[in-house]
Every structure is written in structure tokens, then in C-alpha cells.
C-alpha positions as CSV (number, residue, x, y, z in Angstrom):
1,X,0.0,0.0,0.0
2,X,1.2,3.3,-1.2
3,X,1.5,6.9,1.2
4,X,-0.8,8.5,-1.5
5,X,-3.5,5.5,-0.8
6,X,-3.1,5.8,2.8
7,X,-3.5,9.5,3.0
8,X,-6.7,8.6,0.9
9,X,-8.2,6.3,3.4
10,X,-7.5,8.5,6.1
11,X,-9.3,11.4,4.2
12,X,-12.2,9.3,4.3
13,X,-12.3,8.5,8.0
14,X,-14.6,10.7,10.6
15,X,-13.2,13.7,11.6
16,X,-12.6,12.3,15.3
17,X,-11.2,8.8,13.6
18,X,-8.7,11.9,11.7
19,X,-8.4,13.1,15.2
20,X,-6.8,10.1,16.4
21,X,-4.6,9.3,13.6
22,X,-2.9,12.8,14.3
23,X,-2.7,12.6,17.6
24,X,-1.0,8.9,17.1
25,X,1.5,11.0,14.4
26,X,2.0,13.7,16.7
27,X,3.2,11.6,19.5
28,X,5.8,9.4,17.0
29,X,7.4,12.6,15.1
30,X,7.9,13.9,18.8
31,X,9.5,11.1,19.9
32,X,12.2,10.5,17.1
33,X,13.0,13.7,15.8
34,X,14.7,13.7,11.8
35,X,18.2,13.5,13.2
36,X,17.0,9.9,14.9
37,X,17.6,11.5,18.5
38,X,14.7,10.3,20.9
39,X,13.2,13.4,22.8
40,X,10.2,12.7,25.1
41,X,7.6,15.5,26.3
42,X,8.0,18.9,27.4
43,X,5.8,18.5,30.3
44,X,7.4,15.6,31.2
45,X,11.0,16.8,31.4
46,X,9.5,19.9,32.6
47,X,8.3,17.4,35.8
48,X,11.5,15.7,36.3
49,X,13.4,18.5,36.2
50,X,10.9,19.8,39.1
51,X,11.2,16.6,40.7
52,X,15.1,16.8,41.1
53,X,15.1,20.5,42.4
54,X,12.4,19.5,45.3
55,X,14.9,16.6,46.3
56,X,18.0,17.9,46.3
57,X,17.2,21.7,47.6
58,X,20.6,22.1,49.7
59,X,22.9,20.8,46.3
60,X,21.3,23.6,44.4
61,X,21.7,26.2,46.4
62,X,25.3,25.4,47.2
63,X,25.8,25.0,43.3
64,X,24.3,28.7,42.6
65,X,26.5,30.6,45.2
């Protein structure tokens, strides 16, 4: 099966079917990026990186003086 027929059979689906089938692309383009390095989510590194400041309060403030 071809891109071009595939793109065809998703222009047929409902629109929340076509909702799905971006969100599904959305999340594997983010995750491999073109130069093959895996990212994950904003959000998510934003939460670790949260997480790590909360546990280790005293390293950071001795690192920032």
C-alpha cells in the first residue's frame, strides 16, 4: 500500500477517527526527531526537572553561590 492511498483512506475517516490518527502521528514525530535522536515531552522533562530540584534543595543552592 502506497503513502498516497493511505492519506486517501485516512481522508475518508470521521473527523474524530482523523483526530486520532494525528494525535497517534504527533506523538511518534515527537519522539524520534529527523536527526534519529529520541526526545520525550515537554511536560514531562519539565516534571522531572521539578522533581530533582524539590529533592535535592541544599545541592542547588550550594551550586548557585
Amino acid at each position: 500500500m502506497s503513502a498516497a492511498e493511505i492519506i486517501e483512506m485516512i481522508e475518508k475517516l470521521p473527523a474524530a477517527e482523523q483526530e486520532q490518527v494525528r494525535v497517534y502521528l504527533e506523538k511518534k514525530t515527537a519522539s524520534v526527531a529527523a536527526d534519529g535522536v529520541r526526545r520525550m515531552e515537554f511536560n514531562k522533562a519539565v516534571a522531572i526537572g521539578e522533581g530533582v530540584f524539590d529533592r535535592h534543595p541544599e545541592l542547588f543552592r550550594r551550586l548557585a553561590q
